[in-house]
C-alpha positions in Angstrom: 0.0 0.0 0.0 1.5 3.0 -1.4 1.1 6.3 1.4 0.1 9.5 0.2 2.2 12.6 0.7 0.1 14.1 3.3 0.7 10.9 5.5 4.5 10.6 4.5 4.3 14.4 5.6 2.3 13.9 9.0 4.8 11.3 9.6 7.7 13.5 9.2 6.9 16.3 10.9 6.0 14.5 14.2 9.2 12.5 13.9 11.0 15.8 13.5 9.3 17.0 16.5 9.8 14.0 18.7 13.4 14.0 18.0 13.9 17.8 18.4 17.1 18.4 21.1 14.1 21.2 22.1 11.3 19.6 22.0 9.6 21.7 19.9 10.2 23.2 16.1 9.1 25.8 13.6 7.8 25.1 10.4 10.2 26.6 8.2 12.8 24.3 10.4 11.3 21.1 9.2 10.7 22.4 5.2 14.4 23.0 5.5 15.3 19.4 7.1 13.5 17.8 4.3 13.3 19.9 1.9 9.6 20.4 1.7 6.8 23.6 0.6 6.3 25.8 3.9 2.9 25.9 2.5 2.6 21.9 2.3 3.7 21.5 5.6 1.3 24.5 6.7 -1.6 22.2 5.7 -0.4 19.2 7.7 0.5 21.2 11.1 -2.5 22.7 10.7 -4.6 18.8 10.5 -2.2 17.7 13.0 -3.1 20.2 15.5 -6.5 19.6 15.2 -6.2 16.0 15.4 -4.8 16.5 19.1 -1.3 15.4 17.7 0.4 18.9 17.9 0.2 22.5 20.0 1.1 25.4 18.5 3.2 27.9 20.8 3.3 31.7 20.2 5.1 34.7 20.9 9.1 34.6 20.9 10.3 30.9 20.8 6.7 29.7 19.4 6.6 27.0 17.1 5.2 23.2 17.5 5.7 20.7 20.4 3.9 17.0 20.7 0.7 17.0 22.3 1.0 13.8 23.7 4.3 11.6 24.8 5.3 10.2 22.0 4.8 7.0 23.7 1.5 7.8 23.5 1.1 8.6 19.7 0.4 5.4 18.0 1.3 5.5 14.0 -1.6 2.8 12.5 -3.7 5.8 14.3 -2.5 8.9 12.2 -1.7 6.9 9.3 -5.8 6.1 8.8 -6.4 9.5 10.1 -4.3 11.0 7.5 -5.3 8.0 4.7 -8.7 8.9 5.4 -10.0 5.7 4.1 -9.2 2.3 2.9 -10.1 2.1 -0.7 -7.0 0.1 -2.3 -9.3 -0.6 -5.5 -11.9 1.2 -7.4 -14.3 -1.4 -6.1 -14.3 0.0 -2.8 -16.1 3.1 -4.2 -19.8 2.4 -4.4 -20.0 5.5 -5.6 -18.1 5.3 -8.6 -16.9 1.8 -9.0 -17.7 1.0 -13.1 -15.8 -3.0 -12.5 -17.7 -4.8 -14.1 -17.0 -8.2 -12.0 -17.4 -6.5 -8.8 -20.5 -8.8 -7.6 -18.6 -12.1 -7.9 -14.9 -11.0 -7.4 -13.0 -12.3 -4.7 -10.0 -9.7 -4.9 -11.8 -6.9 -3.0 -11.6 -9.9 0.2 -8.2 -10.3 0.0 -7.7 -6.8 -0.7 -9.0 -5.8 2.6 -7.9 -8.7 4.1 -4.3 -7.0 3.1 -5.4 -3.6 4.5 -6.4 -5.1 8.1 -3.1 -6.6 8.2 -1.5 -3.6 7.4 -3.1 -1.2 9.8 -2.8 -4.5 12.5 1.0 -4.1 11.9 0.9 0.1 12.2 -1.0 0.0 15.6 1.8 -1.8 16.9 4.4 0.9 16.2 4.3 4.4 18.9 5.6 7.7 17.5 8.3 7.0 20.3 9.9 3.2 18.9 10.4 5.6 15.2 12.5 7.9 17.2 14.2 5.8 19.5 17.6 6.1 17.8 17.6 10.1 18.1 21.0 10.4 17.9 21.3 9.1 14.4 18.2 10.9 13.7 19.8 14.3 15.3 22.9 14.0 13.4 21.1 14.4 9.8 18.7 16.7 11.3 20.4 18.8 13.5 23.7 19.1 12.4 24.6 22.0 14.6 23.2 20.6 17.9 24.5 16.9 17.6 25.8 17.8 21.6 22.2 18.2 22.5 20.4 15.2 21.7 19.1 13.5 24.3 18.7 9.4 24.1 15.1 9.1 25.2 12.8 11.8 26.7 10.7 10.5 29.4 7.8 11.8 31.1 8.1 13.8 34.1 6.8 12.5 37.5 5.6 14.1 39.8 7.5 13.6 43.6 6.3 12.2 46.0 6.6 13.8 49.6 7.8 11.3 52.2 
């Protein structure tokens, strides 16, 4: 199953994020890193955000942090968010499916048959185990903060009082 470039995209910029030294990122930071439209990326911050996946920060030192732990942000979830829709063949489109064996063809069970296993094999996966190796990630990234780069973020917890 072939992603589209929105989902490649979504994918992207939350890694990005996840892996930031900071935290959190700008934009026009990630179009550099990968070499992608501003106005692209624009698009998918903006779905992200409203998905829950991303917060935008303002003022001096805004940008975009995670919304959750990445721990937290399971890929199979915003890959069908972004897919929206599992329609490998045009016989998955009432609508406009003009397949002429549709009725007796058993493709379109083995077809989604394919797509269940996919997504089965996505929900496994956390924004956090496609970041684990952040210092790899940081060095092509963030060349100039390769010092910086933690190995894992954690959670904080809160103390306890004895």
């Amino acid at each position: 199953m072939r992603l589209t470039t929105f989902t490649d995209y979504s994918l992207r910029v939350l890694m990005y994020v996840a892996a930031h030294p900071e935290g959190r990122a700008t934009i026009s930071e990630i179009a550099a890193a990968y070499a992608i439209s501003d106005h692209h990326l624009t698009k998918v911050v903006h779905f992200l955000g409203k998905e829950g996946y991303l917060e935008n920060l303002r003022g001096r030192g805004g940008g975009l942090r995670l919304a959750r732990q990445p721990e937290e942000i399971n890929v199979g979830e915003v890959v069908k968010r972004t897919e929206g829709g599992d329609v490998p063949a045009e016989c998955f489109q009432r609508e406009s499916n003009l397949c002429a064996i549709t009725a007796d063809c058993r493709l379109k069970f083995v077809l989604s048959d394919a797509v269940d296993a996919f997504y089965a094999s996505l929900r496994r996966v956390t924004l956090e185990d496609v970041v684990k190796n952040r210092r790899a990630l940081g060095k092509v990234l963030f060349p100039g903060q390769a010092r910086k780069i933690a190995p894992a973020r954690k959670p904080a917890r809160a103390r306890s009082t004895p």
